[in-house]
Structure formats: structure tokens, C-alpha cells
NUFITI-290102 format. One line per field, with one value per residue (C-alpha): residue in one letter; x, z, y negated. Coordinates in steps of 0.25 Angstrom, whole numbers, plus 5000, padded with zeros to 4 digits. Layout:
code: A / ...
xx: X / ...
zz: Z / ...
yy: Y / ...
This chain:
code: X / X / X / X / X / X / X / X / X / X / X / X / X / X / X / X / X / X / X / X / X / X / X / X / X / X / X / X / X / X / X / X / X / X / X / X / X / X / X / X / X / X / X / X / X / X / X / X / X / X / X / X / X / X / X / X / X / X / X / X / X / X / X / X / X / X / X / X / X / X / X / X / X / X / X / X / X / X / X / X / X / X / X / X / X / X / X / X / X / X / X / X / X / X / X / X / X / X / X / X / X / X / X / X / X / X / X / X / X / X / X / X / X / X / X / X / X / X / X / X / X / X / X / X / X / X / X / X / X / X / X / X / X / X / X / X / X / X / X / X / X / X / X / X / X / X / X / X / X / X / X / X / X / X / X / X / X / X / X / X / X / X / X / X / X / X / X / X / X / X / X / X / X / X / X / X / X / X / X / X / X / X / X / X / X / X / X / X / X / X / X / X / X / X / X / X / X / X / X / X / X / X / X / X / X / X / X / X / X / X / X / X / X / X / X / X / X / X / X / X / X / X / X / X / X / X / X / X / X / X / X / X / X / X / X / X / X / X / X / X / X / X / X / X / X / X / X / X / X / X / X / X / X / X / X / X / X / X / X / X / X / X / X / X / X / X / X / X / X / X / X / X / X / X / X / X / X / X / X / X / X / X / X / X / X / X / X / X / X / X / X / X / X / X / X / X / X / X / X / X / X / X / X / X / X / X / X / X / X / X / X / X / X / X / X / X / X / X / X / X / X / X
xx: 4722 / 4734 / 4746 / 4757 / 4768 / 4757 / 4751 / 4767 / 4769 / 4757 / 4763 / 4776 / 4771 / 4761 / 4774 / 4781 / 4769 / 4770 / 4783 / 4780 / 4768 / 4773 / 4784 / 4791 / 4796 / 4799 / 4791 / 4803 / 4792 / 4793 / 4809 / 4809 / 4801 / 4811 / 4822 / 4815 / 4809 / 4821 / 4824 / 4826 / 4832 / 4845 / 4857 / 4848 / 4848 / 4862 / 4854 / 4844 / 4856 / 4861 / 4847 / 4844 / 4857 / 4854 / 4840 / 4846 / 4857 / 4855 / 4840 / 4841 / 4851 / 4842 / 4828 / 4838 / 4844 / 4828 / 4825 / 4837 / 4833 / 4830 / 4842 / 4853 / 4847 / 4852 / 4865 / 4866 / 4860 / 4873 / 4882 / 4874 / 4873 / 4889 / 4890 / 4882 / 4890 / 4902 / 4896 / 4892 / 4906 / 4909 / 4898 / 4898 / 4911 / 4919 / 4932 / 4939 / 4945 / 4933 / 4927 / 4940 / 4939 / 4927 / 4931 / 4939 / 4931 / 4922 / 4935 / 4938 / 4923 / 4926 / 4939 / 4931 / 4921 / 4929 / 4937 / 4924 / 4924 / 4910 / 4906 / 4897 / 4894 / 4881 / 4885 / 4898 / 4889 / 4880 / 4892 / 4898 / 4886 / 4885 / 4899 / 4898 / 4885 / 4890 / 4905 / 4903 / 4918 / 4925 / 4933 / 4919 / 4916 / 4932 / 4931 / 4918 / 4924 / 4938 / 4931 / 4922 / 4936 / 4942 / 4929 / 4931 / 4941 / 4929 / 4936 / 4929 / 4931 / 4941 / 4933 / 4921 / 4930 / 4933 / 4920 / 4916 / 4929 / 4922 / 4907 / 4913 / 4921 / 4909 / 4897 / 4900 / 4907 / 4895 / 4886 / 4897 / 4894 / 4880 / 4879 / 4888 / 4877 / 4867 / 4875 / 4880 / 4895 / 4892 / 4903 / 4890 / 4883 / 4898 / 4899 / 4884 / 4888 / 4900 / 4892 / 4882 / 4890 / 4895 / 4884 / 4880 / 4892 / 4891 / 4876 / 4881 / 4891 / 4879 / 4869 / 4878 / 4883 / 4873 / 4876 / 4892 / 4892 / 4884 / 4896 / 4906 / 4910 / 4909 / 4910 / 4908 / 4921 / 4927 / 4932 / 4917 / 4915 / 4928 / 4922 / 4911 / 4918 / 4911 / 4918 / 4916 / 4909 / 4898 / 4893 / 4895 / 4887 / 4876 / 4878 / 4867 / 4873 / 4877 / 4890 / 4887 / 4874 / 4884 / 4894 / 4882 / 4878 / 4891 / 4892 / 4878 / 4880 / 4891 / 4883 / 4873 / 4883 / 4886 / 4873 / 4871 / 4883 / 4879 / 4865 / 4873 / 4876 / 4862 / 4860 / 4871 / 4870 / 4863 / 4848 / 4852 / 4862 / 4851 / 4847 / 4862 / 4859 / 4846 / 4853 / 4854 / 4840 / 4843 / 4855 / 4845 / 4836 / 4847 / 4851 / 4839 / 4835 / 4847 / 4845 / 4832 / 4837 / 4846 / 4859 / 4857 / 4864 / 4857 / 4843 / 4835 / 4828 / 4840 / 4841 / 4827 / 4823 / 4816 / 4804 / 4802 / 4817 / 4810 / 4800 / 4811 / 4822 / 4811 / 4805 / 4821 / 4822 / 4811 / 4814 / 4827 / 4836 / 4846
zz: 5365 / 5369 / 5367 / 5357 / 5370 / 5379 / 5365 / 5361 / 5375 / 5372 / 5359 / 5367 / 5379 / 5369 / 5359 / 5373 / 5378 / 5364 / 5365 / 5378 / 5375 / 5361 / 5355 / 5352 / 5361 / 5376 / 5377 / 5380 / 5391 / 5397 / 5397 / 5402 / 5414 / 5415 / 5415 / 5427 / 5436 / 5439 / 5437 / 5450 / 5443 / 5446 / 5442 / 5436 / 5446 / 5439 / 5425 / 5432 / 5436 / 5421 / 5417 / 5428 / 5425 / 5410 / 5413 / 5421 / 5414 / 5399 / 5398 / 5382 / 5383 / 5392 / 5382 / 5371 / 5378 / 5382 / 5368 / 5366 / 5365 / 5379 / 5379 / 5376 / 5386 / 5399 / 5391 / 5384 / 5398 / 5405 / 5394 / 5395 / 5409 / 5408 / 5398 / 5408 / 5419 / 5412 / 5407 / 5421 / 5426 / 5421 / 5426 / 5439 / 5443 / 5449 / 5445 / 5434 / 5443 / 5448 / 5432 / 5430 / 5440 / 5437 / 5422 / 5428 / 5435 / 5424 / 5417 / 5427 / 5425 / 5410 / 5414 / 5424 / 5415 / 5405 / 5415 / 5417 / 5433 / 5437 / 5441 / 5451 / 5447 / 5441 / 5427 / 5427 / 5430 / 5417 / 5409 / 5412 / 5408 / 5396 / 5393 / 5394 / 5388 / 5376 / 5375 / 5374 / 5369 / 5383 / 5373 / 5372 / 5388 / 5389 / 5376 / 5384 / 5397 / 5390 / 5384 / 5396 / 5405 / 5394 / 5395 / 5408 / 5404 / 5400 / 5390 / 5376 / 5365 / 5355 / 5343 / 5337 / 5336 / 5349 / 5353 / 5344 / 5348 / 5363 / 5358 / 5350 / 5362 / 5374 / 5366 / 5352 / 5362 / 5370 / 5356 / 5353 / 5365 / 5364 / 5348 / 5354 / 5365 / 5353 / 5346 / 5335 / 5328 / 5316 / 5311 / 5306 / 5319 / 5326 / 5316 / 5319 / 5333 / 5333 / 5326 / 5334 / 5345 / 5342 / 5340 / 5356 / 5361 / 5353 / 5357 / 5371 / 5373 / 5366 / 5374 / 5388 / 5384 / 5393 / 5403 / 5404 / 5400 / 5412 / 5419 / 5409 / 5399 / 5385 / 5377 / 5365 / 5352 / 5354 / 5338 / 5334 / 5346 / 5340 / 5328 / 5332 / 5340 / 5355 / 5367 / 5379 / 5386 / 5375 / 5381 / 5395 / 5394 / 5386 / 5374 / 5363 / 5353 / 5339 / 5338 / 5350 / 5344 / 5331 / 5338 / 5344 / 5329 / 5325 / 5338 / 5335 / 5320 / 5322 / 5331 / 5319 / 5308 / 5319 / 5318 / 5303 / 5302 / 5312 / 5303 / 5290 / 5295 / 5298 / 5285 / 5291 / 5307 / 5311 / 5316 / 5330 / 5331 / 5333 / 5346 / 5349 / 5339 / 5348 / 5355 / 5341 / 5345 / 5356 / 5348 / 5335 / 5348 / 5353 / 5338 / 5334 / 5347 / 5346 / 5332 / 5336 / 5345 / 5335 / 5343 / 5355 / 5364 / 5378 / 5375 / 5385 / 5375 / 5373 / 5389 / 5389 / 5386 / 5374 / 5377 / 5364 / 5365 / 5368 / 5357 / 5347 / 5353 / 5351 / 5337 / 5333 / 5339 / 5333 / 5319 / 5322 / 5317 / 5324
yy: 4907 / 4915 / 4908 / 4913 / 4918 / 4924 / 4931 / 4934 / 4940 / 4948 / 4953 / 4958 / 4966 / 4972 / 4976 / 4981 / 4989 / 4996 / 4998 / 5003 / 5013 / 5017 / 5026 / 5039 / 5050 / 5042 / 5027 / 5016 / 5013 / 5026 / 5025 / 5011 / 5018 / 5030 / 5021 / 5012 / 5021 / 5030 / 5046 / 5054 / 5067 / 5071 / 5063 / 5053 / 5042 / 5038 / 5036 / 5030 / 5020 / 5018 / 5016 / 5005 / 4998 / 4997 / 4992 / 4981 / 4976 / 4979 / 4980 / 4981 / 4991 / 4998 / 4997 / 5002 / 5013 / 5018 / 5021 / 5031 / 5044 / 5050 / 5059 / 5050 / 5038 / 5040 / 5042 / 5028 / 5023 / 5027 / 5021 / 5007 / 5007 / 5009 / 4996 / 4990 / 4990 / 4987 / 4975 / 4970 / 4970 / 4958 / 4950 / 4956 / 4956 / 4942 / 4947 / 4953 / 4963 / 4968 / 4969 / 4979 / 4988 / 4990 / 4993 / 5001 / 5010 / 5012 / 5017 / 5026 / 5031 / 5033 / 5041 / 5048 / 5052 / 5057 / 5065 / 5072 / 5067 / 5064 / 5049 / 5043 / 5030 / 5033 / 5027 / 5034 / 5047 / 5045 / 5042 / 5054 / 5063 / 5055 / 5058 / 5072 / 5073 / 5066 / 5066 / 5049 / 5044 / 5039 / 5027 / 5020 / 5019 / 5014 / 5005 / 5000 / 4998 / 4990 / 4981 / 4977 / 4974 / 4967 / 4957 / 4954 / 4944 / 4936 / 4929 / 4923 / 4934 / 4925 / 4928 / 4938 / 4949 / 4951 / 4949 / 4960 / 4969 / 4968 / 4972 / 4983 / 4990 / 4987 / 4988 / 4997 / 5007 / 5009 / 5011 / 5023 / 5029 / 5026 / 5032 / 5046 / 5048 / 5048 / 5058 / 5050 / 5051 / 5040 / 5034 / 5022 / 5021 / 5019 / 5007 / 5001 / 5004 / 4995 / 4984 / 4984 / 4985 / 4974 / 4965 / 4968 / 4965 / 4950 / 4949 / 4953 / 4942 / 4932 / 4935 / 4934 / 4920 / 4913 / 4921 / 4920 / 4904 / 4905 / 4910 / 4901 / 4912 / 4914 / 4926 / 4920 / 4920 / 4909 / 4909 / 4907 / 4897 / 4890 / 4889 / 4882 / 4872 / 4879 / 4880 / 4889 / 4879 / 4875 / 4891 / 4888 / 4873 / 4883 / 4874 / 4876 / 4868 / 4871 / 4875 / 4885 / 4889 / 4893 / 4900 / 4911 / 4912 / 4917 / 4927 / 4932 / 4933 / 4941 / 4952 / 4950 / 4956 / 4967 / 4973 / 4970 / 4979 / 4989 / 4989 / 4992 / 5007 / 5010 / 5018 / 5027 / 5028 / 5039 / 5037 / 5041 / 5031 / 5020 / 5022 / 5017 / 5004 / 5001 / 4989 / 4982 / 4978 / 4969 / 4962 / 4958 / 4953 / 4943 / 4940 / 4937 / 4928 / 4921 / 4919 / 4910 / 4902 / 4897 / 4905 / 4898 / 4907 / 4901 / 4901 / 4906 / 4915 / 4924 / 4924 / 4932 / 4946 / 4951 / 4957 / 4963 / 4970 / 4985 / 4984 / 4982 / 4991 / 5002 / 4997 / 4998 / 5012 / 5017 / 5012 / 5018 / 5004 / 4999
């Protein structure tokens, strides 16, 4: 007889083999391959570069930027892989000082950009095509780049609000730009946008706790940790308890409004405004996961990658919801 995992492991390479035989226009399996094995046109070794960096350090960014369509992709590449050096800074650098300059000179980039002087970092580079190509609102790369140097304070956010303040100017920014690559001016989809923005940037520091208690920091409000009588150190001694158990559930329920909310303007945002929405996929993943481990924040399951993440990135892009 074939045991239940061997016949449920089965099940998924089946479901991804589908994913990866089937489909409309380009197969996700042949961009995966386009992404991995390089262009040699031309100019395109700096793509190549964003592609490659996204892959590495945002693989569900990566999968959700595969299945946009072809002519905005190495675009909405550029802009994650921008994110994703921002975002590194802070783990990478020993010294707040060094994190600054750096912020620093990826404001210079902006500045440069806008002044229509040609990089050469190979990021800088495909910004600036993007920029030109699509007149892309230079407040959203500086409300992005602000936010990130005003976290490396590496403080507690004080409450939910300021929490939600951060997600709103790093990640709903980069949605904005996302959503004026596609072509689309919607005063709905800037709302859903914000929500859902929101709800990452909420997931994001959720699903990094391990990782900083690792390194004796927490994220997390401390009003809703207060509430619950939880101290720093319950997070940093990995705690499963109770009262720590409770104060994730109020964190992730309150990413779980976000998207309700965004989901309350579907009616009204515009259809090629979903391929922006697609990362709402992998936040209903980790809700839902967390959810069944009763909000236990530091069990091993939530460490592990979905396997089944493509299928439903492209199920949801297909059925074009968000």
C-alpha cells in the first residue's frame, strides 16, 4: 500500500507538472527557464541581474512577477529587485551608519534618475529605463527608501498603527508603482492597493519574527503585547504559550481585515489591475497556515516552503481575483 505522504507527495508534483505543462499564451515553466538560464542580448545582463536577485531573495515575489504579462515583467523585476536590496541593508550591515549610506546612495540613484543621468549600477540602470518608459512617480521610490532608513532603528513599533503606517509607505508604494507600470489610474485599485499593502507589510514582520528573536529583536506592537501581559523576551526565549499565541492572533487578524477590505473594491478595480493583487496569494497562504497551527508563530511548518504556492498563484491569475 502507498502511504498517505508518499501518495500526497505524488498528488503535488502531479498538480506542479500540470501547472508546468499547461496554460495560456507563455507556460510559467518556460519563464522559470528564461529567468534561470540567462539572456545574452544586448543590455540584458543587467535584467538578467534583477531577475536572479529576485529569485534568490523573494522567491514568491519572483513566481508572482512571472505570471505578468511579458511586457511589463522585466519592469516590475527592476522594481522588486530595488525592494530587495533595500530590504537586505538591514540584515547585512553591522552598523547603522553603514545602512545609511547606503540609503543614501540609493537616494542619489533616485535623484540621478530623475535628472535623467544614466546609472551603472545594473538596478539603477533598469529603473531608469522604467522610469522613462513609464513616467513611474519618483515620491513612491523616496517614500520607499524613508521608510526603510527610518527601520533601522530597529525599534518595537509602539502600536498597530505604526506598524501599519510602515507597511503603507515600503510596501503599498511599491504596489503604486507596480499598478502605473500596468497602465492603471483607479482611484479603487489605489485603495485595494493600500490595504493590501498593508496586510504584507504585517505578514512580513510575522513571518520574520523567528528570525530577529534569533537575533534578540521584536517587531511586534508592543500595545497589543501589553495587552496580553507578553514581554519582549517571552519572543526571544521562542515562548509558545498562550498569551503569546493571542498576541499573533491579533497581529494576523488585523492583516486579515486588510485584505477583506482591499476585497471590498473588487467590483470596481479594473481587471488589469490584478496582476499587481497577485501577492495576496502568498499572504492568504501564511494566514491560513498560521491559522492551523493554532498562531503559533515558531512552528517549523511556517519555516517551510509551499510547494503548492505556484499552482495557486496561477489558479488565482487565471481566475483573475485577487
Amino acid at each position: 500500500m502507498v502511504s498517505a505522504a508518499v501518495a500526497g507527495a505524488r498528488c503535488t508534483r502531479a498538480l506542479r507538472n500540470v501547472l508546468l505543462i499547461k496554460g495560456h499564451n507563455v507556460l510559467l515553466a518556460e519563464r522559470v527557464r528564461a529567468a534561470n538560464t540567462g539572456v545574452t542580448a544586448p543590455g540584458h545582463h543587467h535584467q538578467q541581474y534583477c531577475i536572479q536577485l529576485v529569485r534568490n531573495r523573494d522567491y514568491e515575489g519572483f513566481l508572482s512577477s512571472l505570471l505578468l504579462p511579458a511586457e511589463f515583467r522585466s519592469t516590475v523585476f527592476a522594481l522588486r529587485a530595488f525592494n530587495v536590496e533595500l530590504a537586505q541593508v538591514q540584515d547585512l550591515v553591522s552598523q547603522k551608519t553603514i545602512g545609511l549610506m547606503r540609503m543614501q546612495f540609493w537616494r542619489q540613484v533616485i535623484e540621478d534618475i530623475y535628472s535623467d543621468n544614466t546609472p551603472h549600477q545594473p538596478i539603477a540602470i533598469e529603473l531608469w529605463k522604467a522610469v522613462r518608459k513609464y513616467k513611474l512617480t519618483k515620491r513612491w521610490f523616496l517614500r520607499i527608501i524613508e521608510e526603510r532608513e527610518r527601520n533601522l532603528n530597529e525599534k518595537a513599533f509602539r502600536n498597530i498603527q505604526e506598524l501599519e503606517a510602515y507597511a503603507e509607505n515600503a510596501q503599498s508604494s511599491f504596489i503604486y508603482l507596480v499598478l502605473e507600470v500596468l497602465g492603471v489610474k483607479d482611484i479603487h485599485a489605489d485603495h485595494a492597493a493600500s490595504h493590501i499593502g498593508k496586510a504584507q507589510g504585517i505578514v512580513t514582520c510575522l513571518r520574520s519574527t523567528p528570525y530577529h528573536c534569533m537575533r534578540r529583536k521584536v517587531y511586534l506592537p508592543l500595545d497589543i503585547c501589553v495587552l496580553h501581559g507578553v514581554s519582549q523576551e517571552d519572543f526571544i526565549r521562542a515562548n509558545h504559550g498562550k498569551n503569546v499565541r493571542d498576541v499573533v492572533f491579533d497581529v494576523a487578524s488585523q492583516a486579515h481585515v486588510h485584505l477583506e477590505h482591499a476585497r471590498s473594491f473588487c467590483g470596481n478595480v479594473p481587471s488589469k489591475a490584478y496582476p499587481a493583487f497577485l501577492q495576496t496569494v502568498v499572504l492568504d497562504d501564511y494566514l491560513d497556515r498560521i491559522r492551523k497551527v493554532d498562531f503559533d508563530v515558531f512552528h517549523p511548518s511556517l519555516q517551510k516552503r509551499n510547494t503548492m504556492l505556484p499552482f495557486y498563484l496561477y489558479i488565482r491569475s487565471w481566475r483573475k481575483i485577487y
